[in-house]
C-alpha positions as CSV (number, residue, x, y, z in Angstrom):
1,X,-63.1,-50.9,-37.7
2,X,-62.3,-48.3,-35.5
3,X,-58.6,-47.2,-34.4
4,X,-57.7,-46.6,-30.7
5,X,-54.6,-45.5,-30.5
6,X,-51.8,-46.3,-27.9
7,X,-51.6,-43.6,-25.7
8,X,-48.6,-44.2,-23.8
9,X,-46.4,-44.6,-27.3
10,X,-48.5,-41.1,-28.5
11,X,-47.1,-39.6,-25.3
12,X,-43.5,-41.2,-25.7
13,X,-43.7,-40.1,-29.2
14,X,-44.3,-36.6,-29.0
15,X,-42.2,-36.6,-25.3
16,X,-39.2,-35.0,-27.3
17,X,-41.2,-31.1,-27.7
18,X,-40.1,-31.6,-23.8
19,X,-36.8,-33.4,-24.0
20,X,-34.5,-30.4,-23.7
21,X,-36.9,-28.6,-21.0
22,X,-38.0,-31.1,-18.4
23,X,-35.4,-33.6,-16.9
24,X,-37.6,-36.8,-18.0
25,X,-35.2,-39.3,-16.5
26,X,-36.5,-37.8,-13.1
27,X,-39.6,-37.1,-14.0
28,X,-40.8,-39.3,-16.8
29,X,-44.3,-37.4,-17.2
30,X,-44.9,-39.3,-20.5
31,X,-44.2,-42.6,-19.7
32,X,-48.1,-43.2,-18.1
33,X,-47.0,-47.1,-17.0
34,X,-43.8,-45.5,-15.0
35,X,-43.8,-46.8,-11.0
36,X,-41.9,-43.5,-10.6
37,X,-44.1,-41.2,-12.5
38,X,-47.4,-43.2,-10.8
39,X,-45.6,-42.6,-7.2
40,X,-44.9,-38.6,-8.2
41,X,-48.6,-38.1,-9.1
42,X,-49.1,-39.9,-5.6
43,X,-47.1,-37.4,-3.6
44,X,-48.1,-34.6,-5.3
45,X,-52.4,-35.6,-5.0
46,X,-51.6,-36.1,-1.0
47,X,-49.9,-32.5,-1.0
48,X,-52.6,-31.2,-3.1
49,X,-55.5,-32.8,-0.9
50,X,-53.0,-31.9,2.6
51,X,-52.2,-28.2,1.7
52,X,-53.9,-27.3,-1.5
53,X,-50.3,-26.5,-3.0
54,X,-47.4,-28.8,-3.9
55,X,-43.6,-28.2,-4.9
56,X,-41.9,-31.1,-7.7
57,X,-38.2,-29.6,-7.2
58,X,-35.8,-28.8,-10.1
59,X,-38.9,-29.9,-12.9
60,X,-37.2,-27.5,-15.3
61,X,-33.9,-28.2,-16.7
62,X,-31.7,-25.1,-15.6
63,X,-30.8,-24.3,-19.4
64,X,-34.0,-24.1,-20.1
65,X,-34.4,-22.0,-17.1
66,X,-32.1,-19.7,-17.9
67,X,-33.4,-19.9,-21.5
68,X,-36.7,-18.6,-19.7
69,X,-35.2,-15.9,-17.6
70,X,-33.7,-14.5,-20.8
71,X,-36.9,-14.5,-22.9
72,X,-38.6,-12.8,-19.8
73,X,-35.5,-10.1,-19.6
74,X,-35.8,-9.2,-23.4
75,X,-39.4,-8.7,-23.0
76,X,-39.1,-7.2,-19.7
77,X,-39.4,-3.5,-21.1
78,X,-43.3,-4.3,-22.8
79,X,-44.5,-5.7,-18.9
80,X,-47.7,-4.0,-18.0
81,X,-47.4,-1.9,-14.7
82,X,-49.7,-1.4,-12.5
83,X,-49.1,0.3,-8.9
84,X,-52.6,0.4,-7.1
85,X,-55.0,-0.5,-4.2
86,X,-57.5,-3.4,-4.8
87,X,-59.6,-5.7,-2.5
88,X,-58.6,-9.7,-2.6
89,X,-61.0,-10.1,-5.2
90,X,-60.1,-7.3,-7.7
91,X,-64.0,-6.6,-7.3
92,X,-65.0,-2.6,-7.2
93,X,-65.9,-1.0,-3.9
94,X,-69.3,-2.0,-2.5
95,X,-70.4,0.7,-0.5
96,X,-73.1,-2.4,0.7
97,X,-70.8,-3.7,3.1
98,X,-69.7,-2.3,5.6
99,X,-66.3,-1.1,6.0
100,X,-63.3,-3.5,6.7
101,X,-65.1,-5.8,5.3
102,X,-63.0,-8.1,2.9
103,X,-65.1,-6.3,-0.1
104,X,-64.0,-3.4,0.8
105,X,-60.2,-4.2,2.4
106,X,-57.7,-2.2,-0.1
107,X,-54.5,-3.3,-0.2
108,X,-51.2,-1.7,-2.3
109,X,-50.2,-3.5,-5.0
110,X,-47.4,-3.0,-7.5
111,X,-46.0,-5.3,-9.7
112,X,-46.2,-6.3,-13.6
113,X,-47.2,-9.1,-16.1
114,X,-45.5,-10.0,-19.2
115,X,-49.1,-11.0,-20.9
116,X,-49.6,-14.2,-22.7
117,X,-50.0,-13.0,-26.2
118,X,-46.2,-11.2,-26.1
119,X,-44.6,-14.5,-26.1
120,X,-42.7,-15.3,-29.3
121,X,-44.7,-18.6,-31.0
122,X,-40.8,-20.7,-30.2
123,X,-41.3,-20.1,-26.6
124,X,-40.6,-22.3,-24.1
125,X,-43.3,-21.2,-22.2
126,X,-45.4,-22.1,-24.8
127,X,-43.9,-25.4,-25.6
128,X,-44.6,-26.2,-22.0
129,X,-48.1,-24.8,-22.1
130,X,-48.9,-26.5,-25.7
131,X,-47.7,-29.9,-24.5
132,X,-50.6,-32.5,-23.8
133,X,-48.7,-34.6,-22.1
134,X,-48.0,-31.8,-19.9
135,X,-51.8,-31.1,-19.5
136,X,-52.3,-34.7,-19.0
137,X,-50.2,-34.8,-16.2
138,X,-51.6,-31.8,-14.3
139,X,-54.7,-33.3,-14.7
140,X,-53.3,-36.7,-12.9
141,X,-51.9,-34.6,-10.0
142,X,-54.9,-32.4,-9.5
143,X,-57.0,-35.5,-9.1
144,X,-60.2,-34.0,-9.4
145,X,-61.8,-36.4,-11.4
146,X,-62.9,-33.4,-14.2
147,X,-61.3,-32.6,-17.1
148,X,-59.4,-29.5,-17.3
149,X,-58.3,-27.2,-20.1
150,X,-55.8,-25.0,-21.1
151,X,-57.3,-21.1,-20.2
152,X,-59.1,-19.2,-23.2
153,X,-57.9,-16.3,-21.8
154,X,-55.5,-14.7,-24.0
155,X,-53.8,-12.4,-22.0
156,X,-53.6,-14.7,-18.5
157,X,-53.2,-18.0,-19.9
158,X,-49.6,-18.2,-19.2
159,X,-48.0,-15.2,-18.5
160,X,-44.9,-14.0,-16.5
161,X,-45.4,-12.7,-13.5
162,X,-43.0,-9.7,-13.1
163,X,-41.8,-8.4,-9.4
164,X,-38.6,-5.1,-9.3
165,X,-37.1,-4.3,-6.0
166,X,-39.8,-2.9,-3.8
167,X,-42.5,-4.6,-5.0
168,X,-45.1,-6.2,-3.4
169,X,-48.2,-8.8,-4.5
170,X,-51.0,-8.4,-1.8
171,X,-53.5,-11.3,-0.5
172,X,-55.7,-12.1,-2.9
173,X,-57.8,-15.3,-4.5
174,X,-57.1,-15.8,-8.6
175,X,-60.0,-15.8,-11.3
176,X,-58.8,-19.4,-12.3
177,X,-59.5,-22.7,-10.3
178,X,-55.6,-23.7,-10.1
179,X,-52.3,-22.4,-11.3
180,X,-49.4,-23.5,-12.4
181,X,-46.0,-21.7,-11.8
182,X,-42.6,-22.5,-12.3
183,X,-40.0,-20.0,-10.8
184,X,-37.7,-18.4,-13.2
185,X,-35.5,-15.8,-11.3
186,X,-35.6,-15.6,-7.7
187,X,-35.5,-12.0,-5.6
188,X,-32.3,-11.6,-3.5
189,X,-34.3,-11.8,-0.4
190,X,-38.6,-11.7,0.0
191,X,-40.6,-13.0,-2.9
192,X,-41.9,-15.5,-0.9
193,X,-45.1,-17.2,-1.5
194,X,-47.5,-17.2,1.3
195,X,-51.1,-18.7,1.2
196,X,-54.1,-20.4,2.9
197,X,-55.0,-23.5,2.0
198,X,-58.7,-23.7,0.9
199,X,-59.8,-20.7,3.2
200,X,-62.9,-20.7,0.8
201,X,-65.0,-22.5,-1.6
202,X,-67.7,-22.5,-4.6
203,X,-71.0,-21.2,-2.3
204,X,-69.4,-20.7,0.4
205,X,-66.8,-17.2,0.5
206,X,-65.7,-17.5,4.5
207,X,-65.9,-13.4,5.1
208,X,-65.0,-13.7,8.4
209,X,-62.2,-16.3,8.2
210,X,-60.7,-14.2,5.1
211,X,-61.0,-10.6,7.3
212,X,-58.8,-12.1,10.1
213,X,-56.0,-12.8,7.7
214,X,-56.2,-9.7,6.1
215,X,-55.8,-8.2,9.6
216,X,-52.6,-9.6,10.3
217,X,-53.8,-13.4,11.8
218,X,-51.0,-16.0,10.9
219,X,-53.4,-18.8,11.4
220,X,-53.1,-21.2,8.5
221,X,-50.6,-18.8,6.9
222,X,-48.2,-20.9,5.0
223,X,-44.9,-20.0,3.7
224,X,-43.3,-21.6,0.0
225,X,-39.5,-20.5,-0.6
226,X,-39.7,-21.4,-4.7
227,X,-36.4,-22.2,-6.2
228,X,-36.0,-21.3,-10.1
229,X,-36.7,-25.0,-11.8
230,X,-39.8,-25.3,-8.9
231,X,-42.7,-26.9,-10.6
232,X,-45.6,-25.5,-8.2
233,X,-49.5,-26.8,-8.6
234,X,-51.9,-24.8,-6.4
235,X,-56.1,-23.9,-6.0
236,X,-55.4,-19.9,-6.7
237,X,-59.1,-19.8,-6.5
238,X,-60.3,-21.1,-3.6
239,X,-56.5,-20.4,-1.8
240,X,-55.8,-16.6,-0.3
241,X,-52.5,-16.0,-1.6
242,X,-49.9,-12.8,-1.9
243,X,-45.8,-12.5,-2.6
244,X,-44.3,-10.4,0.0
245,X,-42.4,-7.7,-0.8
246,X,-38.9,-7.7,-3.0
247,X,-35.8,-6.6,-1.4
248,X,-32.9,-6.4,-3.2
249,X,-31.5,-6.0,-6.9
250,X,-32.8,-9.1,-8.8
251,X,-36.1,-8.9,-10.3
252,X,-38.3,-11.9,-9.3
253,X,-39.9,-13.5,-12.9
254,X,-42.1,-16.4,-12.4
255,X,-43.9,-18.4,-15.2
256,X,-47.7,-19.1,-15.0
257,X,-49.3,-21.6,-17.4
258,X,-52.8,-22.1,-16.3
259,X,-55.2,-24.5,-16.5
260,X,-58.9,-24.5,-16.0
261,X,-62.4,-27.0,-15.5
262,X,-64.1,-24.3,-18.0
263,X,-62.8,-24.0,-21.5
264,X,-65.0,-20.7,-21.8
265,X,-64.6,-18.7,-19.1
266,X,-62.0,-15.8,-18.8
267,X,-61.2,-13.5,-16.1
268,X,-64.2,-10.8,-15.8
269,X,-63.0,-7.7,-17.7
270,X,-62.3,-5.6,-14.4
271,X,-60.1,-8.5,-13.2
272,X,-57.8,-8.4,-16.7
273,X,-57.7,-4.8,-16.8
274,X,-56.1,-4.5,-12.9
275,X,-53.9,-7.4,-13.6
276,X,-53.2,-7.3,-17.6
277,X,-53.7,-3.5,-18.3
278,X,-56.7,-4.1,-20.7
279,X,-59.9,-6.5,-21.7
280,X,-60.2,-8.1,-25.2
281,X,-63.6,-8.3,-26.4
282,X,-64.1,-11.8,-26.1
283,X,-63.7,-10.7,-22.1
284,X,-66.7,-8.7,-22.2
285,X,-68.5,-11.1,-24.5
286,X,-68.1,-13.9,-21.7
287,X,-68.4,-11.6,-18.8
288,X,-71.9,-13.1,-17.8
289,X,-70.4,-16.7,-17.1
290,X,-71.0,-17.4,-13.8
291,X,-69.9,-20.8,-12.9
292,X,-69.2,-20.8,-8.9
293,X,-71.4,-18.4,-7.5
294,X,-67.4,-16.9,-6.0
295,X,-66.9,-13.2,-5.7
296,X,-63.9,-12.3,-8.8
């Protein structure tokens, strides 16, 4: 006779790995017979489907916020820098197309990531990241109707991202279908997330659409003001997206747990080394997967 198990009492069960970081009585992400979790996932599909981006406000409990903030400070110090130029899709220059072209479209970039394998095995990052009822509940939101899995890669899986005074994060599309963030320390003033919803898609890159953006066009431009404790879902991959710049004092730290519809792809090993300051092997081994025919 075969066992199924319960999975609502599983979830319930193993609910308190999150008790201390997410406020459950708000959000009761584990409790998969909840009218209020069922109407969150609701909200959150029609922002999804609306804007291809949603906010869930104050998700993170602020001591686990600030617990967050000072695990990024103390590891602050072993970011990865990178101040450079690069095209939306950290692709080398193809002297095939012609100039201005998106392929070709360098923009400045400087800012750093706190990479996925410096975390300490306590953190909550991790915890958050390692939690399936976590997963599960992405995977409700997204609505896609596919599984998705946590990222193999093992530098960008769930980093920080990493923003001093001055710096700036330039339009560009991800190397994963949809990201995760949740805001740890905000930027005195800038930082703000700005993106376009769905300006491309698998087969289909929209050149001329992306071009206009990068020349200064607003259209479809939106803006996100994250607070720290925002719970953000968003389609990096198919979304132009870029922080603007920092102004201020306060460094801007943002967490990034990511989750992906292909459990063996990792970014291409150009990608990781402009973002993450090197490329495993297992990056080059896997550098041939090609799933949507997109430009990385």
């Amino acid at each position: 006779m075969f066992y199924v198990p319960d999975v609502t009492s599983t979830f319930l069960h193993r609910s308190s790995v999150l008790d201390d970081i997410v406020d459950l009585d708000r959000f009761p992400i584990h409790r998969l017979a909840s009218s209020v979790r069922s109407e969150l996932v609701a909200e959150t599909r029609a922002q999804m489907d609306e804007f291809g981006c949603c906010r869930i406000s104050d998700f993170i409990r602020p001591e686990a916020i600030e617990r967050m903030r000072l695990e990024a400070v103390s590891l602050h110090d072993q970011s990865h820098w990178s101040e450079m130029t690069h095209n939306p899709y950290a692709s080398p220059d193809d002297p095939a197309f012609p100039a201005g072209h998106p392929r070709r479209f360098f923009q400045h970039r400087e800012s750093g990531f706190i990479n996925s394998d410096l975390l300490p095995a306590d953190s909550i990052l991790n915890r958050i990241y390692d939690a399936d009822v976590m997963t599960h509940f992405v995977w409700e939101c997204l609505g896609t109707g596919q599984p998705i899995y946590r990222w193999a890669d093992p530098l960008g899986c769930n980093p920080y991202g990493v923003m001093e005074p001055g710096h700036v994060f330039p339009w560009h599309f991800d190397g994963n279908e949809f990201t995760v963030s949740i805001l740890v320390q905000k930027a005195e003033q800038g930082g703000v997330f700005e993106y376009v919803p769905d300006i491309r898609s698998p087969g289909l890159e929209n050149y001329e659409r992306v071009q206009s953006v990068l020349e200064g066009s607003r259209e479809g431009v939106r803006e996100l003001d994250l607070q720290p404790g925002d719970l953000q879902l968003f389609k990096g991959r198919f979304s132009m997206h870029r922080v603007t710049p920092i102004v201020g004092a306060t460094t801007r730290y943002i967490a990034l747990p990511t989750y992906v519809h292909d459990p063996y792809r990792m970014n291409r090993p150009h990608h990781s080394t402009n973002y993450y300051g090197r490329a495993t092997a297992l990056h080059h081994d896997r550098a041939m997967s090609l799933v949507d025919g997109l430009v990385d």
